[in-house]
N, C-alpha and C positions, 0 to 999 in steps of 0.2 A: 504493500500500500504506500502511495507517496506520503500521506500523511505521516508515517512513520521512518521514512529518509532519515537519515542523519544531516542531508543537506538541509532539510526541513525544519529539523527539531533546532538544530543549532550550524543558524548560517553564518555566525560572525567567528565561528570557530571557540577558542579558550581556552583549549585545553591541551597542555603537554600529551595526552594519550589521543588526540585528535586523530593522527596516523592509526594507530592499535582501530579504533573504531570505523574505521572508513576500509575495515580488512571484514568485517563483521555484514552479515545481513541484515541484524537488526539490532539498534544498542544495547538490549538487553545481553546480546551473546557473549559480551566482554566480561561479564562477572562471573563467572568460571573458575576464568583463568588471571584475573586481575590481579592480584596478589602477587603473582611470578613475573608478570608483566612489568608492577612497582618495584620492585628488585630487581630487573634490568634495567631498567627506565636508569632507577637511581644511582646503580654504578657508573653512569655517565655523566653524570652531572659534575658540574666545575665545583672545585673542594674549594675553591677562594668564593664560591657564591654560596657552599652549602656547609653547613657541619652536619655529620653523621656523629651525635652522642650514643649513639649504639647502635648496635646492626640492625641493618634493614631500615634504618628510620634516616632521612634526610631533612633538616629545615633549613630555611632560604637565612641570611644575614641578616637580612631585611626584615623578617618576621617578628612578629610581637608575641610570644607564648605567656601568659600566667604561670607564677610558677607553682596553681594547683593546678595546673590541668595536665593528663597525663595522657599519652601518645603511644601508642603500639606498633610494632611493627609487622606487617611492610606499610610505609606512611610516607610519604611526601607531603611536605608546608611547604610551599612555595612563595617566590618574592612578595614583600606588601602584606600578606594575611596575615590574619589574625586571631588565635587560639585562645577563649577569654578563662574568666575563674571556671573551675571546676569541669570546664569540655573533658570529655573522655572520647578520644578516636579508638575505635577496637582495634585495628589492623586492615590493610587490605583499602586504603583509603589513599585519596592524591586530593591535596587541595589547593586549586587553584592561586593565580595570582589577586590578590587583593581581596578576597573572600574571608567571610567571616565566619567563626564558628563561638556559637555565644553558651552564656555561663549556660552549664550545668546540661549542655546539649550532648548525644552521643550519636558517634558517625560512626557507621561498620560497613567495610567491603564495597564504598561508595567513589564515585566521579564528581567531585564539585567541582566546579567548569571558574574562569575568572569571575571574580566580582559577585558571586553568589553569597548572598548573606544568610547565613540558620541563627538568626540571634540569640535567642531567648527558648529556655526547657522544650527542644526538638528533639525528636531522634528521628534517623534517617540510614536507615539499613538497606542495602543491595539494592542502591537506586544511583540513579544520573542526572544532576543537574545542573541545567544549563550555564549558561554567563549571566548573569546579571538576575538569576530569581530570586524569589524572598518568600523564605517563610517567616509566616507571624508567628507570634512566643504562641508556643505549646503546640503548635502544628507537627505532626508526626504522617510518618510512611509504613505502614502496617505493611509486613513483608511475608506473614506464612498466616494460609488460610485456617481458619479453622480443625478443618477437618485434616489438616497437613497433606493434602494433594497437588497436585503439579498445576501449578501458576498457568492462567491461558491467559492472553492480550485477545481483549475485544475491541472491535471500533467498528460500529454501523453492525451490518449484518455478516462482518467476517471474525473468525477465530482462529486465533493462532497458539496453538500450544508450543510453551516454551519450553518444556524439559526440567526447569527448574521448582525446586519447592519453595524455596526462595525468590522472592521478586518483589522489590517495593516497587518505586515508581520510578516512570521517566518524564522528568518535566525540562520543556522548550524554553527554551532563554527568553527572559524578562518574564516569566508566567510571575504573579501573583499569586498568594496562598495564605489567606484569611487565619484569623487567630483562631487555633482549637479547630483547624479542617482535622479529619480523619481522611487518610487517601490508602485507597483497597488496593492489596499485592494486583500488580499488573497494571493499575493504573497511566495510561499515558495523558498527558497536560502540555497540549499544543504551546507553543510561543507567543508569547503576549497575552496569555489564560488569565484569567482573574475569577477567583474561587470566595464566593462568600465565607465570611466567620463561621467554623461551627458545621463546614457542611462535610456531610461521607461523602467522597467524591469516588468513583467506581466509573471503570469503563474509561471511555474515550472523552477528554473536553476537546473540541476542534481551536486552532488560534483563533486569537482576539474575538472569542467568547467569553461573555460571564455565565458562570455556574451559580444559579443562584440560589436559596437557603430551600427554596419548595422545588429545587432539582430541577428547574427550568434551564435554559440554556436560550441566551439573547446575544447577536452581533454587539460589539464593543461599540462602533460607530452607528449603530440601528437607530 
């Protein structure tokens, strides 16, 4: 589906794993193997622009850490961003340039693309987002069903089974994301999305749609 392009979801690019993801059919298939990916990625990186305080883990010179937040490896911080009090990165995670990851948020097994801010009490497991989205405090990415069955990508009247049990979300650079959304494993959030406060968002939001609290969906410019 075009809608789910990588040239689509994120055209302004952002992200050191840009290459890795344009080898993929669809962005979800990079979380697999992401992890090994960040461990090669990171052995390349210039040691006058990064320190590695322990293996597997690279943060940029430039970066701002708290020094309670604690960071797992395999992890890339990259140039500008910013790790606040008490973030917990699980592992498995690459953070973009100038991106933010806020108190007491925890990132596992994720792609934050530049300039993505998780401010405030997020968590965001086995998901991809864009350049420039924003979650609102307390907005999270539910990544294992219920029933612990294999994650499908719906949009319109097609499905796509992903293989994984694991699958948060995939959201399009600049999407918005409402204080206290709930977003369903497999979730995809078109670019320039805007998600009311408070809403389960599930399935497909198309770009520059709002998602709104009675599950409507209205053009941005309508």
């Amino acid at each position: 589906m075009r809608e789910l392009r990588i040239t689509e979801l994120f055209p302004s690019g952002g992200s050191m794993l840009l290459e890795e993801l344009y080898k993929t059919r669809y962005p979800w298939d990079i979380l697999p193997c992401l992890g090994d990916i960040i461990l090669r990625l990171g052995e390349s990186l210039d040691p006058e622009e990064y320190v590695s305080p322990g293996r597997g883990i690279w943060i940029s010179r430039s970066a701002r850490l708290s020094p309670t937040a604690e960071i797992n490896a395999p992890a890339i911080i990259s140039h500008g961003s910013e790790v606040r009090h008490s973030a917990f990165i699980r592992g498995g995670v690459i953070v973009g340039e100038g991106a933010v990851i806020g108190n007491s948020s925890e990132i596992k097994n994720s792609v934050i693309f530049d300039g993505c801010q998780i401010p405030h009490f997020n968590y965001v497991g086995d998901s991809i987002l864009g350049r420039g989205a924003h979650l609102g405090a307390g907005a999270v990415t539910s990544n294992v069903k219920t029933d612990r069955s294999e994650v499908a990508v719906r949009a319109g009247e097609v499905e796509i089974k992903t293989g994984l049990r694991k699958l948060g979300a995939v959201i399009g650079e600049g999407a918005e994301i409402g204080c206290g959304a709930v977003i369903a494993p497999g979730a995809i959030i078109g670019r320039g999305a805007r998600i009311y406060p408070q809403c389960f968002v599930r399935g497909f939001v198309p770009r520059e749609h709002i998602l709104k609290s009675d599950g409507s969906l209205v053009p941005i410019n309508n």
